[in-house]
Backbone as CSV, one residue per row, in Angstrom:
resi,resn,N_x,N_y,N_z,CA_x,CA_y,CA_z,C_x,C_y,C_z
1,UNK,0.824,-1.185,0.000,0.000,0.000,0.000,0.872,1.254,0.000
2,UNK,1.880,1.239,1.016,3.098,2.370,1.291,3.520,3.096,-0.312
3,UNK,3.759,1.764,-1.184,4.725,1.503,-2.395,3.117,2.825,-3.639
4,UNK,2.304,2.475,-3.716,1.739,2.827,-4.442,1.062,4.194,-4.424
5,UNK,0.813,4.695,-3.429,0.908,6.245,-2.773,2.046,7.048,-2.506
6,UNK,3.388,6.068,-2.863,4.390,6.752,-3.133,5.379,7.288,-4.489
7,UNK,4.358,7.129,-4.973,4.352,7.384,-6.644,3.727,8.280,-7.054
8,UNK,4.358,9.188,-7.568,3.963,10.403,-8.258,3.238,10.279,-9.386
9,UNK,3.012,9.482,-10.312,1.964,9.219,-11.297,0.504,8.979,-10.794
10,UNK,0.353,8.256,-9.821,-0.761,8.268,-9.196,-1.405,9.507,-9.097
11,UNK,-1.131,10.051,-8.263,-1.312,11.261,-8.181,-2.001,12.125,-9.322
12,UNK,-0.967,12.060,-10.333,-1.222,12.686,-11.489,-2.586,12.162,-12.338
13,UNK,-2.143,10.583,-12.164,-4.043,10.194,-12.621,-4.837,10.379,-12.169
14,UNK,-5.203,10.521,-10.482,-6.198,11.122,-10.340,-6.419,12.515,-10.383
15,UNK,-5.642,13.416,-10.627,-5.891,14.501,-10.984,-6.439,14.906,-11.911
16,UNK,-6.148,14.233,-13.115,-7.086,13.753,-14.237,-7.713,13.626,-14.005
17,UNK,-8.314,12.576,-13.612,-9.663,11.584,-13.241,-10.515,12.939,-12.643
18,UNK,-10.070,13.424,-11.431,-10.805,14.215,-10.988,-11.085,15.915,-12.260
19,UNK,-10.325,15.902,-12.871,-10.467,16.984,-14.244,-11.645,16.479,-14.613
20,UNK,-11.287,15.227,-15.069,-12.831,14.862,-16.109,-14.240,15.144,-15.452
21,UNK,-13.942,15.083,-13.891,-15.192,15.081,-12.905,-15.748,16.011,-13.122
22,UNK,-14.799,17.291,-13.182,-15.598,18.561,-13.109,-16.042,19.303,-14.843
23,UNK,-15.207,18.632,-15.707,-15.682,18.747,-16.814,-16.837,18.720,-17.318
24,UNK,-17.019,17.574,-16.665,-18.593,16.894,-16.790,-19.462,17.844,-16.011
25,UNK,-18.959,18.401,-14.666,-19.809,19.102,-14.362,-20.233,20.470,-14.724
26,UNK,-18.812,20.694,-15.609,-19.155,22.363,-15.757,-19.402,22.775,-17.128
27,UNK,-19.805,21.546,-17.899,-19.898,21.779,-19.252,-21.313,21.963,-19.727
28,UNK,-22.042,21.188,-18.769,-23.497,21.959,-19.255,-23.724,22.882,-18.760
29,UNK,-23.281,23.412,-17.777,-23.702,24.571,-17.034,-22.916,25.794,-18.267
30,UNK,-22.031,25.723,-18.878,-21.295,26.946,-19.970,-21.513,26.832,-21.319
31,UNK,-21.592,25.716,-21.695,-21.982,24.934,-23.049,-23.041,24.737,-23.630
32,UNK,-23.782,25.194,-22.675,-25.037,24.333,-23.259,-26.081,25.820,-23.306
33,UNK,-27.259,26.072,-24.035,-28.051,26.987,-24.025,-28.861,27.164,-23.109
34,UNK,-29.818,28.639,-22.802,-29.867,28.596,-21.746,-31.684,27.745,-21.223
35,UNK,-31.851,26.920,-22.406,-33.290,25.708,-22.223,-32.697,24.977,-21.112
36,UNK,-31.450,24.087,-21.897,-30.752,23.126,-21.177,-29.999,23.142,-20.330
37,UNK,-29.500,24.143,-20.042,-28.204,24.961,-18.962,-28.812,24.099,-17.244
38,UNK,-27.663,23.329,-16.794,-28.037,22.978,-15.505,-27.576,23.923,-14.310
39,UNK,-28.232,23.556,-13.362,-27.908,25.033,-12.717,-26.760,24.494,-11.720
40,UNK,-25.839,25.684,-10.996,-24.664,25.697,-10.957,-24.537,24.311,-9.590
41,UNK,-25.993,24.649,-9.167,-25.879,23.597,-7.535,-26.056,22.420,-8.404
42,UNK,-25.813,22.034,-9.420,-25.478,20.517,-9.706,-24.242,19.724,-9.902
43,UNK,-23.227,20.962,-9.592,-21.793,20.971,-9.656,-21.160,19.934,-8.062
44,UNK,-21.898,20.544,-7.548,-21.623,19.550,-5.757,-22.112,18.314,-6.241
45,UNK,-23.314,18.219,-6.387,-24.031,16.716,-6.550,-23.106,16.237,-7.614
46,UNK,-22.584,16.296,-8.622,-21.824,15.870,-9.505,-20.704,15.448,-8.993
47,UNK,-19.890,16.158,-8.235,-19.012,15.696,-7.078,-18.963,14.914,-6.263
48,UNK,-20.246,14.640,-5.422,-20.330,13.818,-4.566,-20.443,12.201,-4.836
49,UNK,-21.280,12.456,-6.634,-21.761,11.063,-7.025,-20.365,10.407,-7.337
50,UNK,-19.659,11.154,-8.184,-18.924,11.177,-9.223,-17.369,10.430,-8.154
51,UNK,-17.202,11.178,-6.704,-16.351,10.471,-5.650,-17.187,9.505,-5.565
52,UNK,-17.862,8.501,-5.269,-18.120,7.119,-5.010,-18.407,6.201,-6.201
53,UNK,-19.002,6.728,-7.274,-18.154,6.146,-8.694,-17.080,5.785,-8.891
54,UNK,-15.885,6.719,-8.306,-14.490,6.725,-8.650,-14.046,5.605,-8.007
55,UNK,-14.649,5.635,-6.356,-14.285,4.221,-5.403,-14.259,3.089,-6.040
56,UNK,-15.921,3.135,-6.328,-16.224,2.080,-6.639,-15.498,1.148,-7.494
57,UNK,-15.289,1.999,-8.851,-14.992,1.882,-10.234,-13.184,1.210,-9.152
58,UNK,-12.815,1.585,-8.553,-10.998,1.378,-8.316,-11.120,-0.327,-7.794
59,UNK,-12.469,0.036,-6.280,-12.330,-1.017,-5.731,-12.890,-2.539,-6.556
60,UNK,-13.824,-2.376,-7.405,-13.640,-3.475,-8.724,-12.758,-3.622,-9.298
61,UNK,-12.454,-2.982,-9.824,-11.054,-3.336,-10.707,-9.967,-4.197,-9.859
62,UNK,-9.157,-3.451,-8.854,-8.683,-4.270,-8.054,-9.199,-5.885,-7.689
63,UNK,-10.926,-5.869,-7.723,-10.851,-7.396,-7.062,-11.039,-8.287,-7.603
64,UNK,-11.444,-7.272,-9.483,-11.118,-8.244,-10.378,-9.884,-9.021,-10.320
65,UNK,-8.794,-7.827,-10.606,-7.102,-8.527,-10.727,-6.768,-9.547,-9.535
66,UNK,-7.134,-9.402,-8.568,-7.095,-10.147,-7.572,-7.407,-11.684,-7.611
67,UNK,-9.079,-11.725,-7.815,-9.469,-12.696,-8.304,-8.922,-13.484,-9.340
68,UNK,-8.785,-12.771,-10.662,-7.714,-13.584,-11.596,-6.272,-14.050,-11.360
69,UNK,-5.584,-13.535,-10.461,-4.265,-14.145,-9.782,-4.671,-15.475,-8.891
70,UNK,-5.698,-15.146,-8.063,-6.060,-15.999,-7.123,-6.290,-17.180,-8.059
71,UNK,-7.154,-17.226,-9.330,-7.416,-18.337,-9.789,-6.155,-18.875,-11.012
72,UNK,-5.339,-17.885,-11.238,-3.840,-18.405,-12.164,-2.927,-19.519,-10.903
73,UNK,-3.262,-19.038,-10.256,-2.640,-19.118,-8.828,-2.856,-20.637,-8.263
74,UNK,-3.968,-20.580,-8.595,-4.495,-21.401,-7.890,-4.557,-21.926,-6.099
75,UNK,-4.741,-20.175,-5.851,-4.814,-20.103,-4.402,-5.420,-19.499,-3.848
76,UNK,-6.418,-20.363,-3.442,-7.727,-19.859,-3.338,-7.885,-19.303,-1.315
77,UNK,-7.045,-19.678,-0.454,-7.422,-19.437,0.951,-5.708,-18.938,1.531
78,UNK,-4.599,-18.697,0.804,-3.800,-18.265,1.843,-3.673,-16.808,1.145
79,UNK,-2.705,-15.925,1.893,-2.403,-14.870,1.070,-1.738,-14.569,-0.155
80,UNK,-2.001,-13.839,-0.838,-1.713,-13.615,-2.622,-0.138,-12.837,-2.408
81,UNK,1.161,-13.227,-3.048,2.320,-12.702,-3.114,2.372,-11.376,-2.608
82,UNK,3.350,-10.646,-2.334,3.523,-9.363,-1.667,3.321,-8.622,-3.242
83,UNK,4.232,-9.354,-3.990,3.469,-8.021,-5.451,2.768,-7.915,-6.633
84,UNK,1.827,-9.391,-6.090,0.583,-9.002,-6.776,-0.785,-8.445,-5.780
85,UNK,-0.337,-8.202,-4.765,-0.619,-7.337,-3.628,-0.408,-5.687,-4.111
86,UNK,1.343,-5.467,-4.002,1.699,-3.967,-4.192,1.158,-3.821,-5.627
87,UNK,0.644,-4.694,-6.867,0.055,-4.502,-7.519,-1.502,-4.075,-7.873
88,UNK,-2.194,-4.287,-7.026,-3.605,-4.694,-6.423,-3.893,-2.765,-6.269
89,UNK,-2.476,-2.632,-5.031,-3.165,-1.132,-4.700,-2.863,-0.338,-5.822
90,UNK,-1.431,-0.349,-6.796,-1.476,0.318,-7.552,-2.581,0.673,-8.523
91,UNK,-3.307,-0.027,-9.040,-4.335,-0.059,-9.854,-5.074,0.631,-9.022
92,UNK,-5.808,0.239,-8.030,-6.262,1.328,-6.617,-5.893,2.318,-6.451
93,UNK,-5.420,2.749,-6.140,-4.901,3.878,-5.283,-5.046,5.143,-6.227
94,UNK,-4.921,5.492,-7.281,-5.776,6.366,-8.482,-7.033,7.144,-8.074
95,UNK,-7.681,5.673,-8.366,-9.358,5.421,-8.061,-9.533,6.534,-7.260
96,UNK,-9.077,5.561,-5.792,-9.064,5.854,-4.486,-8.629,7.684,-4.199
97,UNK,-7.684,7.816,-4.361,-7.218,9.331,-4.201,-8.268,10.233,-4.934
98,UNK,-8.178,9.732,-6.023,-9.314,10.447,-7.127,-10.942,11.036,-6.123
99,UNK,-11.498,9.898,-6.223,-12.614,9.674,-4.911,-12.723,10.520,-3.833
100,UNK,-11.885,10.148,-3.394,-11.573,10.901,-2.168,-11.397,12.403,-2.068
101,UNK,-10.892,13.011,-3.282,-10.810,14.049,-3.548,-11.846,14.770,-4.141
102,UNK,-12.557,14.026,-4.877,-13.800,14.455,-5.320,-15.305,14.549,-4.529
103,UNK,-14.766,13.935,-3.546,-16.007,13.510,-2.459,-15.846,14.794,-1.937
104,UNK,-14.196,15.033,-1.341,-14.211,16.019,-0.150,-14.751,17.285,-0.776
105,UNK,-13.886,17.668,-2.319,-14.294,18.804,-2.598,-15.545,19.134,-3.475
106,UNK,-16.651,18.086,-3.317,-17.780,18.267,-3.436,-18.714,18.793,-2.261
107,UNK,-18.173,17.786,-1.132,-19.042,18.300,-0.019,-18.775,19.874,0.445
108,UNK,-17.040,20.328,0.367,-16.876,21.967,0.790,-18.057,22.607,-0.089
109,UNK,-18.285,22.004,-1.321,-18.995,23.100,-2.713,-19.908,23.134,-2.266
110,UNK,-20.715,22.051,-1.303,-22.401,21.354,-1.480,-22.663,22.770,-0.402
111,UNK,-21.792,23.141,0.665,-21.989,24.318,1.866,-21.172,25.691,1.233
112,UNK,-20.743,25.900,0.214,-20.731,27.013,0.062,-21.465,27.924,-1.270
113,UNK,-22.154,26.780,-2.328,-22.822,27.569,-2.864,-24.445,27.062,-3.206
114,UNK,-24.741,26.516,-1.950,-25.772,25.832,-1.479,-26.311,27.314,-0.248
C-alpha cells in the first residue's frame, strides 16, 4: 500500500480523473443553451456522485485482478504474493485518491454555494 501512494503518477491520474469530474460538471452549465443549462448547484451533486463512482470503479477493478491471480494461482485461501498485492493497490490507489478528492471537494462546494 506504502509503495503505491508513493508514486507520483498516481497522483497525477487522479488529478485527471478528478479533471474529467468537473468537466462533466461544468460543461453543461457553460456549453449548453440557456433551455438546457443545468444550474450551478449541480456541480456539488456531480461531485459527490462522481467520488463514489471513482471508489467504486478502483475497488472493482482491483478485485477483479485479484481474483484472476487468485485463480492463475491457484490459491484460493492463503495470502496472494507481496506483489501481486503492491500490484492490487497500484491499480487502486488512483481510483481511491481520485474519490476521495472528489467527495471532499464536493461536499466543501455542497456548503458554500448551497
Amino acid at each position: 500500500m506504502k509503495k503505491a501512494f508513493s508514486k507520483w503518477y498516481n497522483y497525477a491520474i487522479a488529478l485527471g480523473l478528478d479533471g474529467i469530474v468537473v468537466a462533466i460538471g461544468l460543461i453543461p452549465y457553460y456549453v449548453l443553451n440557456d433551455s438546457a443549462k443545468w444550474p450551478i448547484t449541480y456541480l456539488p451533486l456531480t461531485m459527490l456522485f462522481s467520488g463514489v463512482v471513482l471508489f467504486g470503479v478502483g475497488f472493482i477493478i482491483q478485485d477483479i485482478y485479484r481474483a484472476r491471480c487468485r485463480h492463475v494461482l491457484k490459491n484460493w485461501n492463503n495470502p496472494l504474493p507481496e506483489e501481486k498485492v503492491d500490484m492490487a493497490w497500484k491499480i487502486f490507489a488512483p481510483f481511491f485518491i481520485a474519490g476521495i478528492l472528489s467527495f471532499l471537494v464536493g461536499g466543501i462546494l455542497y456548503y458554500v454555494i448551497r
